[in-house]
N, C-alpha and C positions, 0 to 999 in steps of 0.2 A: 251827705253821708259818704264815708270811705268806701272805694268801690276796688273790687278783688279781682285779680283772674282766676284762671281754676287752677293757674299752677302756684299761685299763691296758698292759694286752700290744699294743694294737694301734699306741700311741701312736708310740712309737718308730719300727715301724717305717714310720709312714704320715708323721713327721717325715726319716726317714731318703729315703723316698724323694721328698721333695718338695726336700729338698736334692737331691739326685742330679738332677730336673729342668732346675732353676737354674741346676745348674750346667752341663748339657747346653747348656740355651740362651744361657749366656753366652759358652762355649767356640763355641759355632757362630755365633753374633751378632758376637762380637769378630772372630774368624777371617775370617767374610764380608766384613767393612767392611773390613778389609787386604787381602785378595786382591783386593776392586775397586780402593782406590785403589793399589796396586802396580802393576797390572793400567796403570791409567790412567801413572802414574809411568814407564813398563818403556816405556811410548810417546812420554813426551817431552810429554805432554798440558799444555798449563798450566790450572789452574783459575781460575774463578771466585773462587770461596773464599777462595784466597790471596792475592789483588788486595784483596777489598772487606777483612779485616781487617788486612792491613799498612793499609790507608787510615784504617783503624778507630783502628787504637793511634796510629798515627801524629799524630792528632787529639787526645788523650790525654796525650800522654810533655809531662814537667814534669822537674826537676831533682831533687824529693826521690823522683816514683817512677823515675830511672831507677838512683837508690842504693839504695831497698828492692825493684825486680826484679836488679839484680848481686848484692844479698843472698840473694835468693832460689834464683837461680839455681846457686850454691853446694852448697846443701842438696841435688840433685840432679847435683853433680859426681864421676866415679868416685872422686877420692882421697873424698871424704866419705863415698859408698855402701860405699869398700871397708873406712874405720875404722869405718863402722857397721856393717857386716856380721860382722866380728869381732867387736865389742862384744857383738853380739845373739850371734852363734853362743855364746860364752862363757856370756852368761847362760842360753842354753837348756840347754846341757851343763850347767849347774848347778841349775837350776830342775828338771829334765826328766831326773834322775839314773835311769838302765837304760832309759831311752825313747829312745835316741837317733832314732825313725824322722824325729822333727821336724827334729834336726839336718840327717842326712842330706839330708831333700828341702828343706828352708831353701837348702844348700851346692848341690846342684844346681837350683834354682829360680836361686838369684845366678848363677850360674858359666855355665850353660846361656842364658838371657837374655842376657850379655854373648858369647857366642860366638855367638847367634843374632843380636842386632841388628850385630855386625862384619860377619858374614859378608854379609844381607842389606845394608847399606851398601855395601860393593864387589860386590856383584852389581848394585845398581842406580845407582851411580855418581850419585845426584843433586848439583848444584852446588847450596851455599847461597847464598840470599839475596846477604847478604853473608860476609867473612871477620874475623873478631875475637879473636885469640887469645886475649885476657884473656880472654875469656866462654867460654871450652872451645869456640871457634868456628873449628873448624878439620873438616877431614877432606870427607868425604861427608855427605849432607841426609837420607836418607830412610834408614830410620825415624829421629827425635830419639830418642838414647840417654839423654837428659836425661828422657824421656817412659817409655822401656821399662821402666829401672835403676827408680826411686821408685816406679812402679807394682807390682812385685815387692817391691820391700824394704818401702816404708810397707803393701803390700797382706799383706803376710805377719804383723808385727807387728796389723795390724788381726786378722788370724785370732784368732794369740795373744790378743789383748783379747777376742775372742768366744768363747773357748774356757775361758778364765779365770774365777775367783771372783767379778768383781770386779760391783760392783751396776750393776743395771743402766744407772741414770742414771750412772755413773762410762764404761761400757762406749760409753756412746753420745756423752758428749764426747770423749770420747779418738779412737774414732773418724772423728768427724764433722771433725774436726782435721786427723788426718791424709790423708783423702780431696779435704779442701778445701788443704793444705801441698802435694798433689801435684796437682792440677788449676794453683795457682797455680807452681809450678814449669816446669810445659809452658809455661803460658803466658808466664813470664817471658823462654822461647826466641823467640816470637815477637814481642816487646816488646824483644828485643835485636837482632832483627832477623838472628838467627844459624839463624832454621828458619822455615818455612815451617808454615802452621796444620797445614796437610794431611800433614807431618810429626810433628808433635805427635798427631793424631790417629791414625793411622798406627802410631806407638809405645803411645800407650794402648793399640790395640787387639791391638800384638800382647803389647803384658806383660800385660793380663788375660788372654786365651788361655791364655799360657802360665803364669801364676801360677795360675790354676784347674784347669787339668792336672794340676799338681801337689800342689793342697791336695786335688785327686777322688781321687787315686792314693795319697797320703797318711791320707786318711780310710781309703781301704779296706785299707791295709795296717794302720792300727792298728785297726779294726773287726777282721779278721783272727785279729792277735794278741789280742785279746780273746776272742773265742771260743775258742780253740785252748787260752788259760786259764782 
């Protein structure tokens, strides 16, 4: 028989629980920085913030990036989130055969985010900037769905990368990609002048929240089923 030491045994779960930290302080770090600006938002407050970098971009915009941020900002439009989200549910159901817990919280991680940034939209009724319907520039301001949606769907595919065979140096551009595709997505919102920063950030911080919710509750359900077999 394979024989252990105790730091073998103890590896895991002193790994296990420094995740669980993490993730504690992200969910309550994300969480805090939304309920103050909401908080601020829910009062009508104008920011700072939002003045000095609408002044920012506005010093910035040229004609070929204002074709590579409409590009951008695409990549974080529901119809694109929604053929992505299919595409990936597909591949997990196939990669992930009698696993489905990924599917499952994948499908409520998407579906759940998009009923939470609706719903908090009309409850806080913010006017955008301006209105642009080409650019998904229509509705309520606060939170940017353009910010919540990528942060969930790119944040979840980065899981999968981390979760994955794939070598390291492979896990860490891939990553690094898509963190940096969805930073620059928010920001393309305020570069189009159809959200406000403080909305972008706003939406970061509620799709981390709630994307880590779900990969907590997700790990411990397949932790779970691991012991159980």
């Amino acid at each position: 028989m394979p024989s252990f030491t105790s730091h073998q045994l103890l590896k895991p779960v002193v790994q296990a629980f420094l995740y669980s930290v993490a993730a504690l302080i992200a969910i309550g770090g994300s969480f805090y920085i939304f309920v103050e600006l909401a908080d601020e938002v829910a009062e009508q407050e104008k920011f700072a913030l939002d003045r000095m970098t609408a002044d920012a971009v506005a010093s910035i915009q040229t004609g070929w990036l204002d074709t590579a941020m409409a590009v951008i900002t695409e990549i974080g439009s529901v119809a694109w989130l929604t053929t992505g989200s299919i595409l990936l549910a597909a591949f997990i159901f196939f990669a992930y055969r009698r696993k489905w817990w990924r599917l499952l919280y994948f499908a409520v991680a998407m579906i759940g985010i998009s009923i939470l940034t609706k719903s908090l939209k009309l409850t806080f009724e913010r006017q955008r900037p301006d209105v642009l319907q080409q650019h998904d520039g229509t509705g309520f301001s606060f939170p940017s769905g353009h910010s919540t949606g990528p942060v969930v769907f790119y944040g979840f595919i980065v899981y999968l990368v981390l979760r994955s065979s794939l070598p390291r140096a492979a896990k860490w551009l891939v990553n690094t990609a898509l963190v940096l595709l969805t930073l620059l997505i928010g920001f393309s919102r305020v570069y189009l002048n159809v959200h406000y920063i403080t909305d972008v950030i706003g939406g970061f911080s509620l799709g981390l929240c709630w994307l880590t919710v779900c990969l907590l509750v997700l790990e411990f359900s397949l932790w779970r089923k691991k012991r159980r077999a």
